[in-house]
N, CA, C and O of each residue as an XYZ file, in Angstrom:
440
protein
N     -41.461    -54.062    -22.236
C     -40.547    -55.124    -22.590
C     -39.328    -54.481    -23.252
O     -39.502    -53.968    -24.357
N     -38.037    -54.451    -22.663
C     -37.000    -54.321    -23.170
C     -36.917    -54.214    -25.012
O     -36.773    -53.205    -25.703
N     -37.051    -55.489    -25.383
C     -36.835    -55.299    -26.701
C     -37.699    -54.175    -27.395
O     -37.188    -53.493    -28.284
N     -38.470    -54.059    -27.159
C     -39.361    -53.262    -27.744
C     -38.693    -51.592    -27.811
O     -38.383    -50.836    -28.732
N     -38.668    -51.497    -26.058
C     -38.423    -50.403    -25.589
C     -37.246    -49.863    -26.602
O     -37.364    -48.710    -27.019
N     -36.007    -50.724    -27.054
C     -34.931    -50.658    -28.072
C     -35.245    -50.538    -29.616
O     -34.434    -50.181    -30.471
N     -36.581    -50.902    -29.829
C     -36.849    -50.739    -30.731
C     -37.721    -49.535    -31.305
O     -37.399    -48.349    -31.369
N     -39.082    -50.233    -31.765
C     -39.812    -49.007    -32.074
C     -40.135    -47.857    -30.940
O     -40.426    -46.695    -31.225
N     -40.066    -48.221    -30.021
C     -40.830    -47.463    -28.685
C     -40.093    -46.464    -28.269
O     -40.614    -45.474    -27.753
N     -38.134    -46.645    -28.518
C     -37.607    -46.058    -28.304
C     -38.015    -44.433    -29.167
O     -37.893    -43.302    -28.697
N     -38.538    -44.851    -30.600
C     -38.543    -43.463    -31.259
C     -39.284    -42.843    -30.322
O     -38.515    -42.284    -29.540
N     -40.665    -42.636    -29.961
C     -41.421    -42.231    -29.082
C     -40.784    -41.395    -28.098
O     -41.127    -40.291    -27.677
N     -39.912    -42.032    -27.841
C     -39.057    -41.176    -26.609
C     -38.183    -39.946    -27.356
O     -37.301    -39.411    -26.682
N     -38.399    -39.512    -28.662
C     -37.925    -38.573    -29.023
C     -38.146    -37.489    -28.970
O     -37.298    -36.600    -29.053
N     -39.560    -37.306    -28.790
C     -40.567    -35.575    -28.217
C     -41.597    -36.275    -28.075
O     -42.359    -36.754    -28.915
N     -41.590    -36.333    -26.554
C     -41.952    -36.516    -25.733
C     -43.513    -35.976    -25.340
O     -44.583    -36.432    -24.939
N     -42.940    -34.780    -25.707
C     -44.011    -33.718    -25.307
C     -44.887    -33.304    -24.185
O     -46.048    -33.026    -23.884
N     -43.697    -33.417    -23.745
C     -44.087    -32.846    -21.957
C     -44.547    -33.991    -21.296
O     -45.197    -33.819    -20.264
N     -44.291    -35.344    -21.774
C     -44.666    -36.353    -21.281
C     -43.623    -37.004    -20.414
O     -43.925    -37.887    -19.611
N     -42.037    -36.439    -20.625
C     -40.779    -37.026    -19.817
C     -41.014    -36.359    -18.217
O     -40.620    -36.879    -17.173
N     -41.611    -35.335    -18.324
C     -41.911    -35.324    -16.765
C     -42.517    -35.978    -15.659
O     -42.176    -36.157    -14.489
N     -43.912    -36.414    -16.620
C     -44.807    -37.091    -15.687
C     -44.388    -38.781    -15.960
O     -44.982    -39.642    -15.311
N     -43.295    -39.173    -16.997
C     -43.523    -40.964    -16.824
C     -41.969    -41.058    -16.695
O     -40.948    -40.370    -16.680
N     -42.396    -42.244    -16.620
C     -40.829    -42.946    -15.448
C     -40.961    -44.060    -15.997
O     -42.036    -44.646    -16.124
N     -39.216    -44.701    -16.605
C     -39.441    -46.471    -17.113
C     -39.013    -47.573    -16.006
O     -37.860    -47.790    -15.634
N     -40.014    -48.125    -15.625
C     -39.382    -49.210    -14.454
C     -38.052    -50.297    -14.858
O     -38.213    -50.932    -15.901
N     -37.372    -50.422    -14.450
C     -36.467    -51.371    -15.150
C     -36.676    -52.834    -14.048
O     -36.495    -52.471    -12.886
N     -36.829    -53.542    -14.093
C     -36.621    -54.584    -13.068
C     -35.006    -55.616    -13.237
O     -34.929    -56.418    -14.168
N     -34.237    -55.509    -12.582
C     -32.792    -56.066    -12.977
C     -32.661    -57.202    -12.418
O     -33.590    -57.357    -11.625
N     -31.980    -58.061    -12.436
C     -31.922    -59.353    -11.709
C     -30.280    -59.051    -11.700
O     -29.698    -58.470    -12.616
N     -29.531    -59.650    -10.268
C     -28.195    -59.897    -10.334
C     -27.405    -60.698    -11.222
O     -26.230    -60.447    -11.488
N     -28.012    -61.592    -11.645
C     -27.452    -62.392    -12.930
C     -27.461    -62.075    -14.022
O     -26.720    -62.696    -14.784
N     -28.261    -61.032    -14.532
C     -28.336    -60.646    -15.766
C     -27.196    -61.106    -16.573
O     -26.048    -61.225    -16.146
N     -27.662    -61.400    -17.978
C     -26.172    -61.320    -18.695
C     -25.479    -60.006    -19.105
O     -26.151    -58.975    -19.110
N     -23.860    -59.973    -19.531
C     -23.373    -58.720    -19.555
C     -24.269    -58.116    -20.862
O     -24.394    -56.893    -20.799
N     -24.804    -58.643    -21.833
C     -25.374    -58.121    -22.981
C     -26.773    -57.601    -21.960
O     -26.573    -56.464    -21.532
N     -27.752    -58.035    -21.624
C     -28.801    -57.628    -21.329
C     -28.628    -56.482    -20.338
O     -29.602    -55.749    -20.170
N     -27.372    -56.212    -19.583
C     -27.195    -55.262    -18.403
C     -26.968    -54.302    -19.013
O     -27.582    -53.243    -18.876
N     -25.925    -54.527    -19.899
C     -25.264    -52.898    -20.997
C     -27.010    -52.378    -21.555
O     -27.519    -51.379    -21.047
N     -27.751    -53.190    -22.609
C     -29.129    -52.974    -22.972
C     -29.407    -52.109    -21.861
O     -29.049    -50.932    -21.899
N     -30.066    -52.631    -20.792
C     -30.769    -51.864    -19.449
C     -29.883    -50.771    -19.392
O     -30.449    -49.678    -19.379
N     -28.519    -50.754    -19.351
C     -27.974    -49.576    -19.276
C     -28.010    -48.559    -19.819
O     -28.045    -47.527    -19.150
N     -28.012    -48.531    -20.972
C     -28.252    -47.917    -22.332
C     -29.562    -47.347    -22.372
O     -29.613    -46.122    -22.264
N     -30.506    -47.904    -22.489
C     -31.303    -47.873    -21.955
C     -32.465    -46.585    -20.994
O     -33.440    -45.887    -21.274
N     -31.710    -46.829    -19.937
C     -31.848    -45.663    -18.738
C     -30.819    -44.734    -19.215
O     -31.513    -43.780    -19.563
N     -29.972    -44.509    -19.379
C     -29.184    -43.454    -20.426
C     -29.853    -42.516    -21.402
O     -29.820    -41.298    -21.573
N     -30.475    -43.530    -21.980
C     -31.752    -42.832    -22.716
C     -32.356    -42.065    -22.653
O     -32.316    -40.954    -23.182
N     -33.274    -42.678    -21.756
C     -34.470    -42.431    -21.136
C     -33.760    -41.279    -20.079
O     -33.885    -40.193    -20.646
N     -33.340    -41.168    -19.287
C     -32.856    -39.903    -18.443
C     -32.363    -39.002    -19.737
O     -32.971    -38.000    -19.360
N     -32.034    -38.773    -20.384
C     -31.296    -37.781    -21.135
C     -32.975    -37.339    -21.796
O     -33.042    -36.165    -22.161
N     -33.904    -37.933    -21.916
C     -35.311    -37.482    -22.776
C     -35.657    -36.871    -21.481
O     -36.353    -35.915    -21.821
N     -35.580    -36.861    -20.202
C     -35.749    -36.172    -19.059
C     -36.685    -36.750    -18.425
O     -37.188    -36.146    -17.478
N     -37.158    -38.050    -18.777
C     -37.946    -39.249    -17.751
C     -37.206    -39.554    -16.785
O     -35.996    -39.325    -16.780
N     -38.146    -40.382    -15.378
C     -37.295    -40.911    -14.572
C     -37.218    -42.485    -14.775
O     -38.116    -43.240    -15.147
N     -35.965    -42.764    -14.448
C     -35.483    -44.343    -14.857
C     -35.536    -44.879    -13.226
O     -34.725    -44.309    -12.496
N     -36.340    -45.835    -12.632
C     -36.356    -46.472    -11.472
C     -35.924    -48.247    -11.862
O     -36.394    -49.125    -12.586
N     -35.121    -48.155    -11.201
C     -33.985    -49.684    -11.007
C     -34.424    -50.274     -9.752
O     -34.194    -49.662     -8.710
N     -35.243    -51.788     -9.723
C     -35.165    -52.654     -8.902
C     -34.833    -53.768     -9.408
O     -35.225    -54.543    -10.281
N     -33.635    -53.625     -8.308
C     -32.729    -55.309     -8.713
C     -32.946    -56.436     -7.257
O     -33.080    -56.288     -6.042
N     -32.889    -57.514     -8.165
C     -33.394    -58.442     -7.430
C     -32.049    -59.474     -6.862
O     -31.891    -60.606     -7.319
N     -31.145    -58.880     -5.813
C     -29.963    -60.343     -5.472
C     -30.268    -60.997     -4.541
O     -29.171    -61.142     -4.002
N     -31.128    -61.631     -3.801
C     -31.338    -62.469     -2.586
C     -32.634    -63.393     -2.998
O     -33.779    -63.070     -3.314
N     -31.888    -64.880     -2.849
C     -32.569    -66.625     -3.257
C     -31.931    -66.750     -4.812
O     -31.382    -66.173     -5.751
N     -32.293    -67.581     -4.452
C     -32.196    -68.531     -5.794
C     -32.277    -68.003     -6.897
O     -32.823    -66.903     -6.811
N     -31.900    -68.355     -8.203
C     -32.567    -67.465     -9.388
C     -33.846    -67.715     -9.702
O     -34.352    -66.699    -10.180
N     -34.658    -68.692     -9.641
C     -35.899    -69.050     -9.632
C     -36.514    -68.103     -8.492
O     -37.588    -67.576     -8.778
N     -36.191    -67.941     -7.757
C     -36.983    -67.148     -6.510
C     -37.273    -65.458     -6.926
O     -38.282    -64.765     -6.790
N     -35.613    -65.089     -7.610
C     -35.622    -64.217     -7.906
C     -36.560    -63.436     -9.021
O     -36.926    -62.265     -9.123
N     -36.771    -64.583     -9.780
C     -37.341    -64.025    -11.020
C     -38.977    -63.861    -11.031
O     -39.617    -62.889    -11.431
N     -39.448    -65.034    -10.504
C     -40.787    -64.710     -9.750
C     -40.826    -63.544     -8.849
O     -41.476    -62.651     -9.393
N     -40.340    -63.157     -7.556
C     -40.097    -62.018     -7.349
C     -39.789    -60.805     -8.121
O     -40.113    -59.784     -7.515
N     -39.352    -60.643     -9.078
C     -39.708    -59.441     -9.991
C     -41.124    -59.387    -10.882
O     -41.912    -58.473    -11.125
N     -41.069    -60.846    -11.263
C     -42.636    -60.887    -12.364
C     -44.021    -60.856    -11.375
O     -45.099    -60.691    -11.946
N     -43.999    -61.032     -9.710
C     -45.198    -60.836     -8.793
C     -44.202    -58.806     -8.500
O     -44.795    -57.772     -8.192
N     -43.943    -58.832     -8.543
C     -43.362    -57.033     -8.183
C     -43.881    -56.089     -9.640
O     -44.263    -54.919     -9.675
N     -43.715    -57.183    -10.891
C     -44.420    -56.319    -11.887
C     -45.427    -56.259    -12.375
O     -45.702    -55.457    -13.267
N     -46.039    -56.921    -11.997
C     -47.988    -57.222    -11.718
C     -48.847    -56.830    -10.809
O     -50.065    -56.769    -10.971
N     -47.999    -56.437     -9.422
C     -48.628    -55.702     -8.321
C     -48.462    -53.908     -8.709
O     -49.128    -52.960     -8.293
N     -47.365    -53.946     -9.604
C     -46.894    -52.296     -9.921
C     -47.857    -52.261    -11.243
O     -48.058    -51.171    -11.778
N     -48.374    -53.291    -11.700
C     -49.372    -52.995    -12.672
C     -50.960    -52.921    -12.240
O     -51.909    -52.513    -12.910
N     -50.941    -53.385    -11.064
C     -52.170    -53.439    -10.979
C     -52.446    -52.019     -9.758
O     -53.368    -51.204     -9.745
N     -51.600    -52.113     -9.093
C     -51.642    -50.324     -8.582
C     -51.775    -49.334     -9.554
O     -52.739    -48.569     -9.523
N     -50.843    -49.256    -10.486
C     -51.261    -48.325    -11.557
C     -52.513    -47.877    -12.183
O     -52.944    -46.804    -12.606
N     -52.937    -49.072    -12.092
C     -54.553    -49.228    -12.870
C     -55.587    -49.136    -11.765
O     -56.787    -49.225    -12.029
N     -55.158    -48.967    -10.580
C     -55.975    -48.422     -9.343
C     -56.038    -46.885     -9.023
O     -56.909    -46.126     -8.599
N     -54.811    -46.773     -9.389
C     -54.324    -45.535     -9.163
C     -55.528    -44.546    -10.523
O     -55.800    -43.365    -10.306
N     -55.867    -44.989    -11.299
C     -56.101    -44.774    -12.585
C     -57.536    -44.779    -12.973
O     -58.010    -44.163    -13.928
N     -58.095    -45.439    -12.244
C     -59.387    -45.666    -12.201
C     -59.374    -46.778    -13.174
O     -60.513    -47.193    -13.386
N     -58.316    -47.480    -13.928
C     -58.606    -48.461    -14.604
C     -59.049    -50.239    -13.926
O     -58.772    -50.785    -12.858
N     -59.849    -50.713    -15.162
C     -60.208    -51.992    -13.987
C     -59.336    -52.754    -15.464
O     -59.513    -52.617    -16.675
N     -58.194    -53.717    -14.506
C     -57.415    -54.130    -15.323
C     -57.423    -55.666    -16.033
O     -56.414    -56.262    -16.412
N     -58.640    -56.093    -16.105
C     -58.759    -57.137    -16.060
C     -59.586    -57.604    -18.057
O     -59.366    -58.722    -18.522
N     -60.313    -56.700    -18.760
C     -60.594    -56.934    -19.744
C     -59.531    -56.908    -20.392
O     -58.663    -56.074    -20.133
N     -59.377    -57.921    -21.469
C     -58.136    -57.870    -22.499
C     -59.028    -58.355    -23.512
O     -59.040    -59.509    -23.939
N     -59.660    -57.561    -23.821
C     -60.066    -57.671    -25.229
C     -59.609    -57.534    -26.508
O     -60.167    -58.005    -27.498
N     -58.311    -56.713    -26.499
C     -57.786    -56.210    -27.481
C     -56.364    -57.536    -27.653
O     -55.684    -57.620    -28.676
N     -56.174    -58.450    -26.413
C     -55.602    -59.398    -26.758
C     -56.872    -60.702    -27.027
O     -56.507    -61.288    -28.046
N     -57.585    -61.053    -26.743
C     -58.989    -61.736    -27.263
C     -58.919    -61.567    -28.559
O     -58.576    -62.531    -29.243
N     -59.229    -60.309    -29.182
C     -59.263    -60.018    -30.760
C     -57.840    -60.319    -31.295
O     -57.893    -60.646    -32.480
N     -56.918    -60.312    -30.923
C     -55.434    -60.630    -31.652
C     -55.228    -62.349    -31.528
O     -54.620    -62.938    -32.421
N     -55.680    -62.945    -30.575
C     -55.808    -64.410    -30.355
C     -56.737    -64.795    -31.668
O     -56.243    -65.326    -32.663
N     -58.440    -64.395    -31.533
C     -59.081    -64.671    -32.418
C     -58.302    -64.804    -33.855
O     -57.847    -65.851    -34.315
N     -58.252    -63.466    -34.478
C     -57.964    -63.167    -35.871
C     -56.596    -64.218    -35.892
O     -56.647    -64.846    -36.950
N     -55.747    -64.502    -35.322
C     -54.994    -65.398    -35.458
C     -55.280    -66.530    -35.872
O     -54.997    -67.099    -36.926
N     -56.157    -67.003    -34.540
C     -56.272    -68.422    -34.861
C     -57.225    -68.912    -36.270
O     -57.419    -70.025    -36.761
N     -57.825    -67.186    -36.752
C     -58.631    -67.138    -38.221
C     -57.915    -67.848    -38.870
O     -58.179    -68.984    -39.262
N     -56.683    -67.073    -39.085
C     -55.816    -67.241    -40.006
C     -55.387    -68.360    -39.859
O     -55.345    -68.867    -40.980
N     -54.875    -69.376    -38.767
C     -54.610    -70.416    -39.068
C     -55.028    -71.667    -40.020
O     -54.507    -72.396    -40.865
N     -56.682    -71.417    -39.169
C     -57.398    -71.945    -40.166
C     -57.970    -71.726    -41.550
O     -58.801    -72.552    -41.926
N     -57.658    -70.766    -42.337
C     -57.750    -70.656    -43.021
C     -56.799    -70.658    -44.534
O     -57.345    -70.400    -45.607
């Protein structure tokens, strides 16, 4: 997630440690973007190439903006779930969001 990536995550990308070779940040762009969110993405991959990762850009201009945007969020769920094939991971337990739901809703009630 973008914001993040600008935030804490970005430190991470400071030594690397031999890790800018083997990972790459997907960016997914939409043609509409706003000019603030495009400069971000820009900036961004600026970044990230200068730490010596690869920055891969798929932009989305053909249908509707509704068409479009589903088309990136089914493009970033199929690139997630290859990954985790690729990986031997089975991507489907989220336990660690289960436990963050739980303890939440602790706290609500309490």
């Amino acid at each position: 997630m973008v914001p993040e990536l600008n935030h804490n995550e970005v430190v991470g990308w400071e030594n690397p440690r031999d890790l800018e070779s083997r990972s790459a940040v997907v960016m997914l762009r939409d043609a509409e973007d706003p000019d603030l969110v495009a400069l971000r993405l820009s900036l961004t991959a600026e970044y990230v190439r200068q730490q010596g990762a690869e920055v891969v850009v798929l932009e989305e201009e053909e249908g509707s903006r509704l068409a479009r945007i589903v088309s990136l969020v089914v493009l970033g769920d199929y690139l997630s779930l290859y990954l985790a094939m690729l990986n031997a991971v089975d991507p489907t337990p989220i336990a660690s969001i289960d436990w963050f739901k739980h303890r939440l809703a602790e706290s609500r009630n309490a």
